[in-house]
C-alpha positions as CSV (number, residue, x, y, z in Angstrom):
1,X,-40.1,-84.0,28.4
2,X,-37.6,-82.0,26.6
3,X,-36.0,-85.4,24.4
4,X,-40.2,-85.5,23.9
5,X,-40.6,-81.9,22.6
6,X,-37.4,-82.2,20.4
7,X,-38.5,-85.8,19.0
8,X,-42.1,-83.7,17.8
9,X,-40.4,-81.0,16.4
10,X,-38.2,-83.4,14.2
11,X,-41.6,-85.2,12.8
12,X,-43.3,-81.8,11.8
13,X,-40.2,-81.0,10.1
14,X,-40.5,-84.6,8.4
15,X,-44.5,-84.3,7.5
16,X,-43.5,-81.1,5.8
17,X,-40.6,-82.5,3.6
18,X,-43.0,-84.9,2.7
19,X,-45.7,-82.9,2.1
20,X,-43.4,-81.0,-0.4
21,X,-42.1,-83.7,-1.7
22,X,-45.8,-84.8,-2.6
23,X,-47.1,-81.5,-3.7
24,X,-43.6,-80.0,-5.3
25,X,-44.4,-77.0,-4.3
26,X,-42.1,-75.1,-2.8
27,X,-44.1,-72.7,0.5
28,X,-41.2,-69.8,-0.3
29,X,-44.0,-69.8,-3.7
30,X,-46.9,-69.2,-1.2
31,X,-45.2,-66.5,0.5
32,X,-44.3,-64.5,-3.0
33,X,-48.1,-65.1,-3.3
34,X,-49.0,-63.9,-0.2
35,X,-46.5,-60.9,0.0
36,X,-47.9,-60.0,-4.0
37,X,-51.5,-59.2,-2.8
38,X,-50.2,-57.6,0.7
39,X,-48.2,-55.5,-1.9
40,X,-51.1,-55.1,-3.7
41,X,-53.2,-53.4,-1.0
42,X,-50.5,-51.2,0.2
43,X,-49.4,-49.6,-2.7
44,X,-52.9,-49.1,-4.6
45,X,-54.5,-47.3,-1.4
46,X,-51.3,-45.4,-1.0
47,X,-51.5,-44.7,-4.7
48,X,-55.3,-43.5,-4.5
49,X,-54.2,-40.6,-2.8
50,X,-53.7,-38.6,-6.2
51,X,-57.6,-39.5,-6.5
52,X,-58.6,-37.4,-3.6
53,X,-56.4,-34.2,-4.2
54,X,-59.3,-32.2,-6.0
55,X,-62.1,-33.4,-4.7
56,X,-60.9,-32.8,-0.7
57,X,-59.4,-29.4,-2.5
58,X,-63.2,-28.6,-3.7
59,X,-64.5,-29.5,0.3
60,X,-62.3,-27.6,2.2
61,X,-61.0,-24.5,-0.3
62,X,-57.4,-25.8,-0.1
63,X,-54.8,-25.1,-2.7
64,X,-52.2,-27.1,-4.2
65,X,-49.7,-26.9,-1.6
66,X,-51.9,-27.4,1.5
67,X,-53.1,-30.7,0.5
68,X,-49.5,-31.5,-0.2
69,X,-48.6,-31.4,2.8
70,X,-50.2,-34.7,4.5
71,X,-48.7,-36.4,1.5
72,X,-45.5,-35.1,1.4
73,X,-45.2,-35.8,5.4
74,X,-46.6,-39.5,4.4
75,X,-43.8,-40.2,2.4
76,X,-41.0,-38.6,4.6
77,X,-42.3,-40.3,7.5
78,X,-42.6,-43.8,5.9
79,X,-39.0,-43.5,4.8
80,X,-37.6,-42.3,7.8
81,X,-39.8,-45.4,9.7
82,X,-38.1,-47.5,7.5
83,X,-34.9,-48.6,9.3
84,X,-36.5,-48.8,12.3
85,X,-39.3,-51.6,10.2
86,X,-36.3,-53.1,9.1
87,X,-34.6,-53.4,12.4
88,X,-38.1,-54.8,14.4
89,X,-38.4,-57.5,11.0
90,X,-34.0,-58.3,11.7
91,X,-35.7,-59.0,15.9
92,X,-39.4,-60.3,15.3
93,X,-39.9,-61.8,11.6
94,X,-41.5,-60.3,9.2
95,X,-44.5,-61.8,9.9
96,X,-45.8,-60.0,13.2
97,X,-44.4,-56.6,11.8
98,X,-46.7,-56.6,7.9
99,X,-49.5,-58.4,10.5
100,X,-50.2,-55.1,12.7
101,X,-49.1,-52.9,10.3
102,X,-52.0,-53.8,7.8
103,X,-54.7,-53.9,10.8
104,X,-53.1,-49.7,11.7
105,X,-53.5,-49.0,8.0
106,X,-56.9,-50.4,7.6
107,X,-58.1,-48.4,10.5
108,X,-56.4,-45.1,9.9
109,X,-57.4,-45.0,6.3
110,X,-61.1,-46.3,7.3
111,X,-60.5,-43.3,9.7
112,X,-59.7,-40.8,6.8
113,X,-63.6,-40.9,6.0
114,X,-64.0,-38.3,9.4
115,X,-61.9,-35.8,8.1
116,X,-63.0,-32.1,9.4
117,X,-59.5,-30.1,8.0
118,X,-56.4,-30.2,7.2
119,X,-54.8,-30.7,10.7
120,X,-56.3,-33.7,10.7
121,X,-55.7,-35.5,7.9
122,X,-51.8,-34.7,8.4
123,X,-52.2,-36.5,11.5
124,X,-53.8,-39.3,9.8
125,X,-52.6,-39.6,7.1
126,X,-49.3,-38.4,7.7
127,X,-48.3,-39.9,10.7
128,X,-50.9,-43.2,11.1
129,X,-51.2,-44.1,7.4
130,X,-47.4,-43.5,6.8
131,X,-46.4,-45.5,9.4
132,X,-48.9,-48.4,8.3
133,X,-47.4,-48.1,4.8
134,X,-43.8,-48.7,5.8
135,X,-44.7,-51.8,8.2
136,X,-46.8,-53.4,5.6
137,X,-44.4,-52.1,2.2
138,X,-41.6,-53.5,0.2
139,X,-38.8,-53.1,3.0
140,X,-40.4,-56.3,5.1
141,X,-41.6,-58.1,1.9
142,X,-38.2,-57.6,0.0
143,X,-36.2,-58.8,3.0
144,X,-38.9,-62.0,3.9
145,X,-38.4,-63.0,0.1
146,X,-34.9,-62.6,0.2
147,X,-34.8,-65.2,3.1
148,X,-36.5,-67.7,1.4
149,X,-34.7,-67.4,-2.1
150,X,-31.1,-67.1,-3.2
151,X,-30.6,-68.4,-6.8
152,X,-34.3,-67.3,-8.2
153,X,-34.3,-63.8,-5.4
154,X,-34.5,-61.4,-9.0
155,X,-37.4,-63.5,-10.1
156,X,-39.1,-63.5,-6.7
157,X,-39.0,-59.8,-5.7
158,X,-40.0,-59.3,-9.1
159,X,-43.1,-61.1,-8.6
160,X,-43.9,-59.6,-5.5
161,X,-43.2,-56.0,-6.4
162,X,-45.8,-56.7,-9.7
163,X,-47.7,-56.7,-6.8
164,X,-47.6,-52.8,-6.9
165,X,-48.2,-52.3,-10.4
166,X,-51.7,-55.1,-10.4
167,X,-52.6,-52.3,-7.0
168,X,-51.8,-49.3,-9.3
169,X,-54.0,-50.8,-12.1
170,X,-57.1,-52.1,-10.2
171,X,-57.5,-49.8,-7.2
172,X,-56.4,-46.5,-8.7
173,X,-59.1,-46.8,-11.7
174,X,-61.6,-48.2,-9.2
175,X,-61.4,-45.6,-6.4
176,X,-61.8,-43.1,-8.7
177,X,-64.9,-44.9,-10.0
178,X,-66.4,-45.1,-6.5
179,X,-65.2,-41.8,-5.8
180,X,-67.0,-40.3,-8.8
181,X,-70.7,-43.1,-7.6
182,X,-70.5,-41.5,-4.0
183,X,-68.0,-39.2,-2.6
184,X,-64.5,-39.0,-1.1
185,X,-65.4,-40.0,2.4
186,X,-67.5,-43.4,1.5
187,X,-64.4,-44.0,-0.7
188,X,-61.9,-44.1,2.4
189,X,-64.4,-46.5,4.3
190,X,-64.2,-48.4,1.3
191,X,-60.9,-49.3,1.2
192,X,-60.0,-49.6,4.8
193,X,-62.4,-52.0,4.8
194,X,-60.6,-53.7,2.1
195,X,-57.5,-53.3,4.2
196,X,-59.4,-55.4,6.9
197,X,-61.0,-58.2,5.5
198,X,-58.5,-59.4,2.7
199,X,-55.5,-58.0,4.2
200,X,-54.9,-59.1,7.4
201,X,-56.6,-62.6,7.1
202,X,-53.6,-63.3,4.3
203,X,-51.1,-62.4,6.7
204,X,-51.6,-64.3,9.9
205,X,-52.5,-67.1,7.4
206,X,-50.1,-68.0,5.1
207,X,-46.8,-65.1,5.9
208,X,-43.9,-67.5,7.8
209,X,-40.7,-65.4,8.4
210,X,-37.8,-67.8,7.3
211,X,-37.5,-71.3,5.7
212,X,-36.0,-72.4,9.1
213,X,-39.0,-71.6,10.5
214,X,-40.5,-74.3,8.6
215,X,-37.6,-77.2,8.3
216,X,-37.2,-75.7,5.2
217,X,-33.3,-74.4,3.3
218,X,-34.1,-71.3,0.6
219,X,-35.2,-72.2,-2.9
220,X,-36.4,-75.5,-2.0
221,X,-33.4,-77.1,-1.3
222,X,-34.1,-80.6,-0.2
223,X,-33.8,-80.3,3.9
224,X,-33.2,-84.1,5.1
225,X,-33.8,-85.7,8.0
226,X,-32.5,-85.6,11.3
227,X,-29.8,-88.9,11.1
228,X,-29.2,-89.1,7.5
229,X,-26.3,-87.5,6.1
230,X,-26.2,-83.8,5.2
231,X,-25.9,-82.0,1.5
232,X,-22.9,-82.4,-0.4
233,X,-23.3,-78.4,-1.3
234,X,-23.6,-75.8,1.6
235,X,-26.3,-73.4,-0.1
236,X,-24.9,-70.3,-0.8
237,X,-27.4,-68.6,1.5
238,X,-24.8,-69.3,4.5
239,X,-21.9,-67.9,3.0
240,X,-21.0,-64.5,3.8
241,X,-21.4,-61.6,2.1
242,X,-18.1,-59.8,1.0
243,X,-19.0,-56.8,2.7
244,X,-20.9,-58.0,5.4
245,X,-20.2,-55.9,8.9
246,X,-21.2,-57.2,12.2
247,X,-22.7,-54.6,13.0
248,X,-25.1,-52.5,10.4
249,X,-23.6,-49.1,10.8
250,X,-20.7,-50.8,9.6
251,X,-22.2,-51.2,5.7
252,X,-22.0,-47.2,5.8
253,X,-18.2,-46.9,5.5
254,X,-18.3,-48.6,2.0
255,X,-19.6,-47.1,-1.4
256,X,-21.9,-49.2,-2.6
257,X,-24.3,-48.3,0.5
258,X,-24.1,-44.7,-0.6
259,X,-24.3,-45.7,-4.6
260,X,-27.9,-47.5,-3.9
261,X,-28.9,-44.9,-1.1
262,X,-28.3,-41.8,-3.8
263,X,-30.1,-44.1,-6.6
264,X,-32.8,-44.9,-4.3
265,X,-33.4,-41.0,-3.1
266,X,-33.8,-40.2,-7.1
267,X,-36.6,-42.9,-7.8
268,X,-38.5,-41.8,-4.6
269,X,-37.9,-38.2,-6.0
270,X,-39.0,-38.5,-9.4
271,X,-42.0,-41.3,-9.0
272,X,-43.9,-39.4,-5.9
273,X,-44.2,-36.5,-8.3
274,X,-46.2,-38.8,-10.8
275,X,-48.3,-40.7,-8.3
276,X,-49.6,-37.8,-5.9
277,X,-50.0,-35.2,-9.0
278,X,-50.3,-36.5,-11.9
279,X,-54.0,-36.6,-12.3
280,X,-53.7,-32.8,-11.2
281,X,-51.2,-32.6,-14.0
282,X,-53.3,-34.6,-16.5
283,X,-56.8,-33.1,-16.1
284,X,-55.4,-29.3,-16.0
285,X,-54.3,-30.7,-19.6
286,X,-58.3,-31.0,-20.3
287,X,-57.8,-34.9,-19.7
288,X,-61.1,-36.5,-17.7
289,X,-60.4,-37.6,-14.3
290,X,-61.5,-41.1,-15.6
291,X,-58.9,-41.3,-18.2
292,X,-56.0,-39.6,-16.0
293,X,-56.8,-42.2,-13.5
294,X,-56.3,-44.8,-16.1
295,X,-53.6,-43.7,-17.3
296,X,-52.2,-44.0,-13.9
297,X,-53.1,-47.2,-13.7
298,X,-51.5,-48.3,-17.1
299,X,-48.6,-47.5,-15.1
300,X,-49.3,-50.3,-13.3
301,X,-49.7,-52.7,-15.8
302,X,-46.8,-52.1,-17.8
303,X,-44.8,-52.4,-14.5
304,X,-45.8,-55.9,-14.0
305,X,-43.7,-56.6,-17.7
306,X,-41.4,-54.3,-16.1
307,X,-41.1,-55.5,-12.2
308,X,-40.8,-59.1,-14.3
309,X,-38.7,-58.9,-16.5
310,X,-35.5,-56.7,-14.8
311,X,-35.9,-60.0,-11.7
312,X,-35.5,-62.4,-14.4
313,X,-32.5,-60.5,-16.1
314,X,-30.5,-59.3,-13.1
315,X,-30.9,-63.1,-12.0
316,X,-28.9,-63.8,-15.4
317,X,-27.0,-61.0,-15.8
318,X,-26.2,-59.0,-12.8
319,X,-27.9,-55.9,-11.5
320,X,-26.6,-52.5,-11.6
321,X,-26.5,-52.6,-15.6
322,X,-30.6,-53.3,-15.5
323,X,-30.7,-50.8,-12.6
324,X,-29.0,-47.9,-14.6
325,X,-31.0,-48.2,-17.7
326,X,-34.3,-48.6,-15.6
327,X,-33.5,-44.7,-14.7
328,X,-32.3,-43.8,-18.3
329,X,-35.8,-45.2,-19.5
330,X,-37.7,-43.2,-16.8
331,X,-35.7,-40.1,-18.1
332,X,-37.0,-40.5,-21.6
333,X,-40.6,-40.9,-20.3
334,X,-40.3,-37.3,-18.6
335,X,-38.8,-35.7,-21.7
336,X,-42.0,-37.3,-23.8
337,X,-43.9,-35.8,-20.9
338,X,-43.1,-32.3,-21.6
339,X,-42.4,-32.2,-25.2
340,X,-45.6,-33.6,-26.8
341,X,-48.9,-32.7,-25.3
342,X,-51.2,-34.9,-28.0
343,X,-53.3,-36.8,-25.2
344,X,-51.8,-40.2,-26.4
345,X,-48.5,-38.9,-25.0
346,X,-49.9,-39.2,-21.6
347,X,-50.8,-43.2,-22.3
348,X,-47.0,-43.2,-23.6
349,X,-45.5,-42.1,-20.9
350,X,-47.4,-44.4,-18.9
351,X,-46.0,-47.4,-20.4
352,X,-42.3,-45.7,-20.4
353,X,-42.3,-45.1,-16.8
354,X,-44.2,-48.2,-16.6
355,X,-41.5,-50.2,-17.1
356,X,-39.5,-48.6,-15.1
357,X,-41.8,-47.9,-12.1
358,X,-41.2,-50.5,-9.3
359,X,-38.7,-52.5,-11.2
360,X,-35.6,-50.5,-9.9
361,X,-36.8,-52.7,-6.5
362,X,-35.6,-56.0,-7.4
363,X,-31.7,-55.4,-8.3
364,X,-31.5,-52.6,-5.7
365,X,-32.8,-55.5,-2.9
366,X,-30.6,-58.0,-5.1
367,X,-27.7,-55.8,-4.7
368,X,-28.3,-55.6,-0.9
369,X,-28.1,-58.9,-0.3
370,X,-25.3,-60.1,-2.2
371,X,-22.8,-57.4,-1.1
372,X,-23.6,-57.0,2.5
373,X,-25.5,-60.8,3.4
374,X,-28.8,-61.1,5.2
375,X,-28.2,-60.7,8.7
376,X,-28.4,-56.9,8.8
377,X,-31.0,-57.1,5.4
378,X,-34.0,-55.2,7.0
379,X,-32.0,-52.8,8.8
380,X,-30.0,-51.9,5.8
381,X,-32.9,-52.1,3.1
382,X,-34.7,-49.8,5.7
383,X,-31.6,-47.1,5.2
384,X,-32.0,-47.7,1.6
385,X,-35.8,-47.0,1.4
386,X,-35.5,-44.3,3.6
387,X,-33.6,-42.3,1.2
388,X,-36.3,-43.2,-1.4
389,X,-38.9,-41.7,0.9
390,X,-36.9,-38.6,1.9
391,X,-36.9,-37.7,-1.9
392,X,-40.2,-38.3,-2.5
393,X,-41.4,-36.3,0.4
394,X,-39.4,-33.3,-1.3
395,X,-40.7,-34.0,-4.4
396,X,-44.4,-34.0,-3.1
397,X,-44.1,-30.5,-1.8
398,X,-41.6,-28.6,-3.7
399,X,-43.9,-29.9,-6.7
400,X,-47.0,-28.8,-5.3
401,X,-45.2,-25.1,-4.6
402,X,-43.6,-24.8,-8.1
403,X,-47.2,-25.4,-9.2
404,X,-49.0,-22.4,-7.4
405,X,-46.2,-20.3,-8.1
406,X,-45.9,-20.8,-12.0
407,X,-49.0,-22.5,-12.9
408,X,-47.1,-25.3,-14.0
409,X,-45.7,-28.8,-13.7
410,X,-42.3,-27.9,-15.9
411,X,-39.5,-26.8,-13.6
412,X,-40.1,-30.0,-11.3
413,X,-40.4,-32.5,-14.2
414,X,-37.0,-30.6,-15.5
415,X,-35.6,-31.7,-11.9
416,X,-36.2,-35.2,-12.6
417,X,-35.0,-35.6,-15.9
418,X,-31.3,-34.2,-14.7
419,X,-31.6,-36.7,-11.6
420,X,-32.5,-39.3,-13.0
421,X,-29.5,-39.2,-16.0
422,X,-27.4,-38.7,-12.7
423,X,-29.1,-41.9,-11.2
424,X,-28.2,-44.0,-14.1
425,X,-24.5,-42.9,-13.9
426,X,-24.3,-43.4,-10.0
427,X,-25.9,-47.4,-10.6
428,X,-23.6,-47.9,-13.4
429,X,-20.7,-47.0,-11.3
430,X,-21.4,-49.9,-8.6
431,X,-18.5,-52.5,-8.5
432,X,-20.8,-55.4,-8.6
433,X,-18.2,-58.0,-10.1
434,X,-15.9,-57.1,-7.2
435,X,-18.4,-57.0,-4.3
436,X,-21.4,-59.1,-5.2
437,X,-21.3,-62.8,-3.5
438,X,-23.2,-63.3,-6.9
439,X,-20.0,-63.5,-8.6
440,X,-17.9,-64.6,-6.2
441,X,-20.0,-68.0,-5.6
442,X,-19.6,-68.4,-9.3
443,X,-16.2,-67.9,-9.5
444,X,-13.9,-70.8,-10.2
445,X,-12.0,-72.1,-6.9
């Protein structure tokens, strides 16, 4: 029975090598496509939430700050979910984890629709929704991508995290639309609906957790069959990492850890500012809520270039570089921000910090992987997006307070100009050449 069972495991194995070999596609290529539109989903309903600040305000007589709060509690609870995502994907696969983490994020944010007051909708929203986003987010998609790729992991994560920017662009713009048609609550069914019926299906369908899962080696490396002599060249996926601990905890004695944790904390600080408030920001500027909306969404499209183009480089040409001018780049955008207030600016700083949005993802996840390996990846990533949703959580608040108290935007968008020229300077300083297994499986022997 067992010599049975092991002799039908070997032919699936075999039908799919051959089925590769027929089609040349590699299935890693269906996952990036799977993981773009679950990317998708997640981030433009997460995004939408900007949408909804005045118009819940208008219902319920809330200021600034009050309907910060769900938001702000959102992101700090998402990040601080994180590890623990990371750790279940490390046990379970990344699979089961994105799975019923779309299906509690369609239902909470269908859920939304009901809501009586504030109290509420931090519970929600805060709690439900936030923990939806971090099961169904970049943490598990960034560490199932970087199972099945090693040489072409920039280009992949790139790909997926355009994901973000096409979810930015489409449901930001069209949420406000229906918003504007009907009203906030039909809006919310909308999109949990969404959640539901494209979502999920493209999950349980096409999502595998590892290569190995399928007889398969990362980036399509040829896998042969049982009998016939193995590869010449051990991919490099198996070698391990220079700073690889056995145990997780171990990766936060060393600096790099700490390097990409304090980058990570600035670009959850300075981008949360821009997605929950900047169509509050834009319209107090006499800017329609269409256009502000738009805007916001040509955030998204110029992130796809962006998201694109840093994978390819840092695949090329190593990653902190990329990774410290991505935060110089989204510095310039904020001083544009506040120094010219012609209504193009706003469409300029769009496609500044466009670039820059979701692009710091790639080499930060790149970085991960080559210094401290794959084993402890969704723990560690967790750790790392934590600190991105700790600073965003501060951001989402402290924003929404400097607001009611000065009337203004100004003193938190003069925060994330200083962070983020200290961000660049804490990437650049990332020993990459002596850490990275990037550079070490290129070295001569």
């Amino acid at each position: 029975m067992e010599r049975g069972m092991h002799s039908l495991r070997a032919s699936r194995r075999i039908d799919k090598q051959v089925a590769q070999r027929r089609t040349g596609l590699y299935y890693g290529w269906l996952v990036v496509g799977a993981s773009f539109v679950i990317v998708l989903l997640n981030t433009g309903v997460q995004s939408s939430f900007g949408n909804f600040l005045k118009p819940m305000s208008a219902t319920f007589g809330w200021d600034r700050a009050t309907v910060s709060i769900p938001a702000a509690l959102a992101t700090l609870l998402s990040g601080l979910f994180q590890p623990f995502v990371g750790r279940l994907v490390d046990r379970v696969g990344a699979r089961r984890v994105i799975t019923g983490s779309l299906l509690l994020m369609a239902l909470s944010t269908a859920a939304l629709a009901a809501t009586p007051g504030i109290w509420y909708l931090t519970g929600v929203y805060g709690i439900l929704c936030a923990l939806g986003f971090s099961g169904a987010g970049t943490v598990p998609s960034t560490t199932l991508v970087a199972h099945w790729f090693v040489r072409q992991r920039g280009r992949a994560m790139g790909l997926v995290n355009a994901g973000g920017s096409v979810g930015q662009l489409l449901i930001i713009p069209a949420s406000m639309a229906l918003l504007l048609w009907t009203d906030w609550r039909t809006t919310y069914l909308f999109l949990g609906a969404l959640l539901l019926i494209v979502g999920v299906p493209i999950a349980l369908l096409l999502l595998r957790s590892r290569p190995q899962d399928m007889g398969l080696l990362p980036d399509g490396d040829t896998v042969l069959a049982e009998g016939e002599p193995g590869p010449t060249q051990q991919p490099r996926a198996s070698a391990q990492a220079p700073l690889e601990p056995v145990h997780w905890r171990g990766a936060l004695t060393s600096s790099p850890m700490w390097l990409l944790m304090s980058g990570f904390f600035v670009c959850g600080f300075t981008l949360a500012t821009i997605s929950t408030h900047f169509v509050a920001f834009a319209t107090d500027r006499g800017i329609t809520p269409a256009s502000a909306a738009t805007a916001l969404g040509l955030i998204g499209a110029f992130n796809i270039l962006g998201t694109l183009l840093v994978g390819t480089i840092s695949d090329r040409l190593g990653r902190k570089n990329p990774l410290a001018l991505i935060y110089l780049v989204r510095s310039v955008a904020f001083v544009v921000l506040l120094t010219v207030e012609a209504p193009w600016a706003l469409y300029l700083f769009a496609a500044l910090v466009g670039l820059a949005w979701f692009s710091t993802v790639p080499p930060t996840v790149s970085l991960t992987a080559e210094i401290y390996g794959v084993r402890h990846m969704g723990t560690l990533v967790g750790l790392i997006f934590a600190s991105h949703q700790v600073g965003g959580a501060l951001s989402i608040y402290f924003a929404g307070r400097l607001f009611d108290l000065s009337g203004s935007y100004t003193a938190i968008y003069l925060v994330d100009i200083a962070l983020l020229l200290a961000a660049g300077l804490v990437s650049y300083a990332i020993q990459e050449r002596r850490y990275s297994l990037k550079y070490m499986a290129s070295a001569p022997a």
